[in-house]
GUKEMAR-160361 format. One line per field, with one value per residue (C-alpha): residue in one letter; x, y, z. Coordinates in pm, 1 decimal, always signed. Example, Ala and Ser with C-alpha at 12.3 -4.5 7.8 and 13.67 -1.06 7.14 Angstrom:
2
r (a / s)
xx (+1230.0 / +1367.0)
yy (-450.0 / -106.0)
zz (+780.0 / +714.0)
END
This chain:
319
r (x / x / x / x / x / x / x / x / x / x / x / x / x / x / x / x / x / x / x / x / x / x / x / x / x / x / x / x / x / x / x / x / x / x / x / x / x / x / x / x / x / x / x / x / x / x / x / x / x / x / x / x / x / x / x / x / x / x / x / x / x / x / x / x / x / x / x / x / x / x / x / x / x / x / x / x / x / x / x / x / x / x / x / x / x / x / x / x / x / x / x / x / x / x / x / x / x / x / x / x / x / x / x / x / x / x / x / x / x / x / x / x / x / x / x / x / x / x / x / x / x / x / x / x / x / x / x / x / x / x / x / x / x / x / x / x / x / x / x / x / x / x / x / x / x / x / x / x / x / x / x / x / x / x / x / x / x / x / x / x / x / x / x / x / x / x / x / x / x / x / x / x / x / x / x / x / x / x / x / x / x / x / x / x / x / x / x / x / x / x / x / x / x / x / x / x / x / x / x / x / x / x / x / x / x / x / x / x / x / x / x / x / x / x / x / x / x / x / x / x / x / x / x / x / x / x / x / x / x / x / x / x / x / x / x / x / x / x / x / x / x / x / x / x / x / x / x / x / x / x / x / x / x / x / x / x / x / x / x / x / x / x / x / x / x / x / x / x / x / x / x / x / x / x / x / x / x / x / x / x / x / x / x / x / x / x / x / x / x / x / x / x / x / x / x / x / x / x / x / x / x / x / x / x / x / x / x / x / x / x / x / x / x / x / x / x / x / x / x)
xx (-2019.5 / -2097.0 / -1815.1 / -1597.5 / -1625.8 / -1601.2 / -1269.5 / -1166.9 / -1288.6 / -1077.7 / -796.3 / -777.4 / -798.2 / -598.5 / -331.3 / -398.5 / -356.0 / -30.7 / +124.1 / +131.7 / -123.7 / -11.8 / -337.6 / -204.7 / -289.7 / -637.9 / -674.5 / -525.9 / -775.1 / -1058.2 / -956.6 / -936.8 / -1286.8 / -1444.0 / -1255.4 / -1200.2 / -886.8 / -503.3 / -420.2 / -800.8 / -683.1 / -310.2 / -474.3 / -697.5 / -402.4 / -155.6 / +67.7 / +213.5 / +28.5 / +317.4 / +287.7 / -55.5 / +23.0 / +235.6 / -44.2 / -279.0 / -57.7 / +130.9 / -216.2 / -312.7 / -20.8 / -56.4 / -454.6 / -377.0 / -649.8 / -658.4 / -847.4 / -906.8 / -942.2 / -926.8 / -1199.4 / -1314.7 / -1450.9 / -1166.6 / -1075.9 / -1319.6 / -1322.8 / -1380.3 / -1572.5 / -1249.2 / -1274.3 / -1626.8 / -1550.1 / -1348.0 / -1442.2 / -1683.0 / -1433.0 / -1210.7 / -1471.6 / -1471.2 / -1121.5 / -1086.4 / -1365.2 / -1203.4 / -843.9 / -1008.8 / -1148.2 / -834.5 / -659.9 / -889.9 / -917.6 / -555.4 / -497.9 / -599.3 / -587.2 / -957.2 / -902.0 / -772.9 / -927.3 / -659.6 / -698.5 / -938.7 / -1307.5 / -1509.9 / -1812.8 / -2095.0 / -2346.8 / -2597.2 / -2366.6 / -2561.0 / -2510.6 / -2152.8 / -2067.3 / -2294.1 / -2347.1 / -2130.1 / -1789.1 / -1905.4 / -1953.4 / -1626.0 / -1427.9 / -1430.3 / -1427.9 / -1065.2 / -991.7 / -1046.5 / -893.9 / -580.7 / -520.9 / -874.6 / -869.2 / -1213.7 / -1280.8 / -1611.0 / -1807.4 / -2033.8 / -2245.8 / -2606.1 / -2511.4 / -2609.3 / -2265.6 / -2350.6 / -2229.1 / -2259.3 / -1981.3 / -1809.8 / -1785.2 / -1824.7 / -1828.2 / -2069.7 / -2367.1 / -2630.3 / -2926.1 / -3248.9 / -3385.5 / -3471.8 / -3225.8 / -3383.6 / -3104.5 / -2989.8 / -2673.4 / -2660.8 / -2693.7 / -2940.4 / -3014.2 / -3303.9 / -3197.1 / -3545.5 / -3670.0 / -3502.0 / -3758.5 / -3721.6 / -3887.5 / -3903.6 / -3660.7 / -3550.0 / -3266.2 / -3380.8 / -3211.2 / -3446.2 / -3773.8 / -3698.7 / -3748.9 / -3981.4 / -4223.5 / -4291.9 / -4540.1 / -4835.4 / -4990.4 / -4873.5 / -5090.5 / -4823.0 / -4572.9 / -4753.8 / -4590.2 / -4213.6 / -3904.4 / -3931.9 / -3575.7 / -3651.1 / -3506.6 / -3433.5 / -3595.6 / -3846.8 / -3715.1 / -3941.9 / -3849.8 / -3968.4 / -4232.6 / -4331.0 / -4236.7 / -4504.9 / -4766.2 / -4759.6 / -4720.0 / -4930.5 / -4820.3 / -5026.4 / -5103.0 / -4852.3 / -4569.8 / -4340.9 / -3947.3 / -3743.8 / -3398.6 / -3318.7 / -3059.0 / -3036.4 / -2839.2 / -3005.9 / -2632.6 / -2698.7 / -3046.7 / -2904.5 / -2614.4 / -2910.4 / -3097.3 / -2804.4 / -2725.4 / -3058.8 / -3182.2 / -3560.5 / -3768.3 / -3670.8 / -3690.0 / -3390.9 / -3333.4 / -3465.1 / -3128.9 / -2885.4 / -3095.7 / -3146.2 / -2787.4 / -2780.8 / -2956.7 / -3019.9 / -3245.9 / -3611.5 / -3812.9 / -4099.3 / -4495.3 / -4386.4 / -4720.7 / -4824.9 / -4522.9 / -4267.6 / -4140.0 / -3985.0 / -3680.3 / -3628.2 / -3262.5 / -3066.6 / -2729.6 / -2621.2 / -2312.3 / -2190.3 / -2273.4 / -1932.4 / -1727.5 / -1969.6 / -1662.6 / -1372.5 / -1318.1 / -1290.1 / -1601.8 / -1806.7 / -1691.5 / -1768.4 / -2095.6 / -2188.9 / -2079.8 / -2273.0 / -2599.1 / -2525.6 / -2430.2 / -2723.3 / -3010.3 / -2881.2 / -2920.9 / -3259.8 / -3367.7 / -3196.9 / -3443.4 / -3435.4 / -3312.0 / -3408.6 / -3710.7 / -4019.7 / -4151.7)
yy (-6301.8 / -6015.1 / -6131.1 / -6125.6 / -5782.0 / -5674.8 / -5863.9 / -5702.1 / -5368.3 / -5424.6 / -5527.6 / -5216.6 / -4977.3 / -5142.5 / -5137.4 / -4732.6 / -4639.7 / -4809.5 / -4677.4 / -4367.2 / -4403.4 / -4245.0 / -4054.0 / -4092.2 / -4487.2 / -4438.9 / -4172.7 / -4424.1 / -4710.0 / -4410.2 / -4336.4 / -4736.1 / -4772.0 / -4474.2 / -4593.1 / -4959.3 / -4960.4 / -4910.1 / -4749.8 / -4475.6 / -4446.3 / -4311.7 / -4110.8 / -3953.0 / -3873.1 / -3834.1 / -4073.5 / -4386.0 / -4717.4 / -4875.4 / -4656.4 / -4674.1 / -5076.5 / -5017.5 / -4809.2 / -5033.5 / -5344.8 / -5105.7 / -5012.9 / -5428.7 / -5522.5 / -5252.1 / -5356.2 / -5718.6 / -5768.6 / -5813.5 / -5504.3 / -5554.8 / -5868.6 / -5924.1 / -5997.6 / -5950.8 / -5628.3 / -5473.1 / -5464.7 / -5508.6 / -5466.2 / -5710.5 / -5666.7 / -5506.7 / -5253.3 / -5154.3 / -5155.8 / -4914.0 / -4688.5 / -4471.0 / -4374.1 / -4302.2 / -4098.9 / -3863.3 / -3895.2 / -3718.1 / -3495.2 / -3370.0 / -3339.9 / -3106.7 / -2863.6 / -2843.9 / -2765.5 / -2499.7 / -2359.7 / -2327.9 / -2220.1 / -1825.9 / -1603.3 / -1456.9 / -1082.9 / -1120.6 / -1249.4 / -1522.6 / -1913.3 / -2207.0 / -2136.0 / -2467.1 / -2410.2 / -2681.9 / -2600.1 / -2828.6 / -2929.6 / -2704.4 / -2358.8 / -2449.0 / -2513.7 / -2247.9 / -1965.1 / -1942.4 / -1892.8 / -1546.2 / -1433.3 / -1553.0 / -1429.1 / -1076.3 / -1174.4 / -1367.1 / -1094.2 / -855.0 / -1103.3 / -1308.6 / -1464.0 / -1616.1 / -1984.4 / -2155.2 / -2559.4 / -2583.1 / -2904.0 / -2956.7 / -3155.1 / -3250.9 / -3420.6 / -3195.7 / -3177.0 / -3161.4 / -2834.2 / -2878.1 / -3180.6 / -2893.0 / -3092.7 / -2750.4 / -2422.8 / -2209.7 / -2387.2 / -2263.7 / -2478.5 / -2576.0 / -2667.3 / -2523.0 / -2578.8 / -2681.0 / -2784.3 / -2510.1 / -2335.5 / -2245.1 / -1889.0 / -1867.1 / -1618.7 / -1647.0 / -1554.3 / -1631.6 / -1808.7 / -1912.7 / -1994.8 / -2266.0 / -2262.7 / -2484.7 / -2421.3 / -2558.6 / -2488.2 / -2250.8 / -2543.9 / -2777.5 / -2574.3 / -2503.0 / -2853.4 / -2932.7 / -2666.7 / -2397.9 / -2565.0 / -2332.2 / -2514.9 / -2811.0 / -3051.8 / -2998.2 / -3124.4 / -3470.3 / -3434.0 / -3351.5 / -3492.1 / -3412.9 / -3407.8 / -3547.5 / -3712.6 / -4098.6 / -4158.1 / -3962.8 / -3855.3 / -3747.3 / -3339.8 / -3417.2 / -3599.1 / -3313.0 / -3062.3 / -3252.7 / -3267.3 / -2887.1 / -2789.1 / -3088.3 / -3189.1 / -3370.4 / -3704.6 / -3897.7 / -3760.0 / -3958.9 / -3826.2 / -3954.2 / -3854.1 / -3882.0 / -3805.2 / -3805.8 / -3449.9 / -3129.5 / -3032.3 / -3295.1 / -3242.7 / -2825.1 / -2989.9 / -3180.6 / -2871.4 / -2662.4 / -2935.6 / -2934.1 / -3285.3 / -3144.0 / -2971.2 / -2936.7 / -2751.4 / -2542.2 / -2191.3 / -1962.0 / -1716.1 / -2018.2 / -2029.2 / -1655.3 / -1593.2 / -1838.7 / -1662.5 / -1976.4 / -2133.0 / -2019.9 / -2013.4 / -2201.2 / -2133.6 / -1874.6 / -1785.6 / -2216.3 / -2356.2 / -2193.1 / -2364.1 / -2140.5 / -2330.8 / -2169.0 / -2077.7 / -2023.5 / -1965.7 / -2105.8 / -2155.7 / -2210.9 / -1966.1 / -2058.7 / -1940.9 / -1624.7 / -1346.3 / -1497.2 / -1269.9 / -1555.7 / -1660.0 / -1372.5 / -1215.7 / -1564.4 / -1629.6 / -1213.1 / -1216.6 / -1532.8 / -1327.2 / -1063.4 / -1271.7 / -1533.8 / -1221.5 / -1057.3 / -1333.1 / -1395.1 / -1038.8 / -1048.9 / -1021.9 / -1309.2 / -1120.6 / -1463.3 / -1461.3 / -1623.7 / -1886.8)
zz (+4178.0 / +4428.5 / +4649.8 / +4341.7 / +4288.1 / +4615.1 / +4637.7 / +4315.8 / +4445.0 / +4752.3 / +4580.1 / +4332.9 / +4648.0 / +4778.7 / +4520.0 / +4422.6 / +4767.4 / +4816.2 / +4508.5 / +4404.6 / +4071.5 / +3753.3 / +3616.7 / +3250.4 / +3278.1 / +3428.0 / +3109.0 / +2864.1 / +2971.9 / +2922.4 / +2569.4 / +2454.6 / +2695.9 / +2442.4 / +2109.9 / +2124.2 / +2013.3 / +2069.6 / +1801.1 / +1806.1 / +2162.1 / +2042.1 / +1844.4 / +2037.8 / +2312.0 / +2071.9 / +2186.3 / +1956.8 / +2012.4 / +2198.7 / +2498.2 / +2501.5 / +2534.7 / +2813.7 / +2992.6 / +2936.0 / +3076.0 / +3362.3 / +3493.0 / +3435.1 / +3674.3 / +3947.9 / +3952.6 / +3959.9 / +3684.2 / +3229.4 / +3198.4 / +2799.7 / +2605.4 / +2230.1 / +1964.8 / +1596.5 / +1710.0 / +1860.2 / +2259.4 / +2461.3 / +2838.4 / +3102.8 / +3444.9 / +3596.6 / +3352.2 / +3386.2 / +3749.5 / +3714.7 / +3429.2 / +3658.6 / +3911.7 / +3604.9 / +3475.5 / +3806.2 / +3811.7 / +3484.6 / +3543.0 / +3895.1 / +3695.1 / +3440.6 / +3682.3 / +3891.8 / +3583.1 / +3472.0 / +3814.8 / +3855.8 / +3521.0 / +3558.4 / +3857.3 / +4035.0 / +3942.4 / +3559.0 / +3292.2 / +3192.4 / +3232.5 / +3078.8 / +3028.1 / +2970.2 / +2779.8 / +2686.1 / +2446.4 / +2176.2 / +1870.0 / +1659.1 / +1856.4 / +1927.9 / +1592.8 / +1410.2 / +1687.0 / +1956.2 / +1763.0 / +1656.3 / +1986.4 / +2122.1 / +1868.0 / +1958.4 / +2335.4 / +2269.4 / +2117.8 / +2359.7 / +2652.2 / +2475.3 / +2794.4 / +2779.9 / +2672.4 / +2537.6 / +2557.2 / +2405.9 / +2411.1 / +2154.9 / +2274.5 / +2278.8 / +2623.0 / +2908.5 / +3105.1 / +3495.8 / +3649.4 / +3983.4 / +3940.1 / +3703.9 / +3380.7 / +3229.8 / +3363.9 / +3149.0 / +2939.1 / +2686.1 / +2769.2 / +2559.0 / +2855.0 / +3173.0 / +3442.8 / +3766.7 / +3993.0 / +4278.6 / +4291.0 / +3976.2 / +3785.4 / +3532.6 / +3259.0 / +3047.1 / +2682.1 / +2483.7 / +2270.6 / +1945.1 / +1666.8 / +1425.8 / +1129.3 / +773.8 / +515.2 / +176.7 / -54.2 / -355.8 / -597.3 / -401.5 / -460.2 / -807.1 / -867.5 / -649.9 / -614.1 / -363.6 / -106.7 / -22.2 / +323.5 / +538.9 / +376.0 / +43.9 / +251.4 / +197.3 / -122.5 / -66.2 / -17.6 / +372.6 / +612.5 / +978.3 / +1308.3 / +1261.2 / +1629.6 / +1828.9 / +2177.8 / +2431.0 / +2321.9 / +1961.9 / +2085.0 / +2337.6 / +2020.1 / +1773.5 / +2059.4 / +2079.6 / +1718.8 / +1534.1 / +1202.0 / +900.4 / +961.1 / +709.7 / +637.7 / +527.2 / +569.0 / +302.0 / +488.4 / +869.3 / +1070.3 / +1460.5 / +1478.1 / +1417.2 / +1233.4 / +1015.7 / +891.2 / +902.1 / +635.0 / +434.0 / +364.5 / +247.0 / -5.0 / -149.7 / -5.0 / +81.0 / +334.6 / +707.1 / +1014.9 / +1136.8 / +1338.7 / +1138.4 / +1273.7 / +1099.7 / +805.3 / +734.1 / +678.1 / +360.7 / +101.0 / -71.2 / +216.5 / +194.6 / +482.7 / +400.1 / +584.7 / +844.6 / +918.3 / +936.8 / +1114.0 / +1401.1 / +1730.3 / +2022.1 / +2128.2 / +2468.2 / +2553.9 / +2875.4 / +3010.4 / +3328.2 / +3543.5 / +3917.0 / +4147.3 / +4327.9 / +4032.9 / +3973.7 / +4105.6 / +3901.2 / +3612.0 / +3313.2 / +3392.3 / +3477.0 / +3096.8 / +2915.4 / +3081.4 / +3031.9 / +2650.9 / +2626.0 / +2742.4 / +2526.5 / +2202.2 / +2207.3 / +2312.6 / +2013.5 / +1793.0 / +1925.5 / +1826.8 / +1459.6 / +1243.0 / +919.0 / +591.9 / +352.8 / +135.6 / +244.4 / +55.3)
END
């Protein structure tokens, strides 16, 4: 088997370095990797299913190897695939940074900023602070990747980040922002229905909104801040967005940023004095990208925009 792949390996060097490869192939076998599918790959790229087929069999020829094979369950990819998908990966990765890097010159602000953030801050913190930044720079262009994935950096997957956690590797710039607290909250309709719980032993007997699995955060998270033994949550959901979308529609009680929550005047934050986690927050990039102008502004508004939400203070009623 080992000598199999190697002469497969060989074989698909071999075959890329003789022909001039056409990067939208290796990005088309990506997409149907990710999606499964033909037609979720099209759509994804934008392109119609046919010429995703022709990718798919052009790259299949030029490799010398079925790359996909049918099933009940969609395409799914043989070893030469898997082989593959990796340097695919890097390839794609590598194309993206060129692009960006070429797409702005060093002294103006102008060209592609990548930013990766935690789904919840890039969907329900960071647009306000980019908005008046674009503004202010209309040549400045924003991919933001929501993500809960940490995107590596030093490969340049991204070139800014808002971290949760710590960053430890070198070469990177790091700015402390704080701490962002999260707190418990519930929907006014929710409480009115349910009563107003008064310590964390009423929580025993709530509708209570939670994580479906315990990573080793949340598990780090309940060793520091202990909660009553036997709680039971009644609705999960592995996404902090999600469980943030449960308590605005009134499902029960969960924990949330207590900066999200205290601009809904409907969400009640419930035991301040009982219950708040510091979620600590930093902003990091490349130091080998720290004099271009696009990202100098985007990482510096960043700092800016995410201290000041740390210091708002909540405007919501306490429960």
């Amino acid at each position: 088997m080992i000598n199999e792949i190697d002469e497969f390996r060989a074989a698909a060097i071999h075959n890329f370095m003789s022909e001039e490869p056409n990067w939208d192939f290796y990005r088309t076998m990506l997409a149907v990797l990710q999606y499964g599918s033909l037609s979720a790959a099209a759509r994804e790229r934008g392109l119609t299913q046919p010429t995703i087929g022709r990718h798919i069999d052009a790259l299949e020829e030029r490799i010398g190897s079925k790359l996909f094979v049918r099933s009940s369950n969609g395409l799914l990819p043989t070893d030469a695939a898997l082989q593959l998908r990796p340097f695919a990966e890097t390839l794609a990765a590598t194309s993206a940074a060129l692009l960006r890097a070429a797409s702005g010159h060093r002294q103006r602000v102008a060209g592609t900023v990548r930013i990766s953030a935690s789904e919840i801050i890039g969907v329900e913190v960071l647009p306000p602070i980019l908005s008046p930044l674009m503004d202010t720079y209309p040549e400045l262009r924003i991919e933001l990747s929501a993500s809960d994935t940490i995107e590596d950096l030093l490969n340049r997957e991204a070139d800014v980040a808002v971290r949760m956690a710590e960053p430890t590797q070198d070469a990177l710039i790091v700015r402390r922002i704080g701490d962002i607290p999260l707190g418990m909250h519930a929907h006014s309709r929710y409480l009115e229905k349910a009563g107003m719980p008064r310590t964390l032993a009423d929580l025993a007997t709530h509708r209570l909104i939670g994580f479906d699995r315990q990573t080793a955060y949340i598990r780090t998270m309940m060793k520091r801040f202990p909660m009553p033994e036997g709680l039971d949550f009644a609705f999960k959901a592995d996404k902090p967005l999600a469980q943030l979308s449960a308590i605005r529609a009134g499902l029960g009680i969960g924990i949330c940023q207590i900066g999200i929550a205290a601009r809904d005047p409907d969400l009640v934050h419930l035991l301040p004095e009982a219950f708040e986690i510091p979620l600590g927050t930093w902003v990091v990039m490349h130091e080998g990208i720290k004099t271009a102008s696009r990202y100098r502004v985007v990482f510096d508004a960043l700092v800016a925009g995410l201290a000041s939400y740390v210091r708002e203070k909540p405007r919501n009623r306490a429960g």
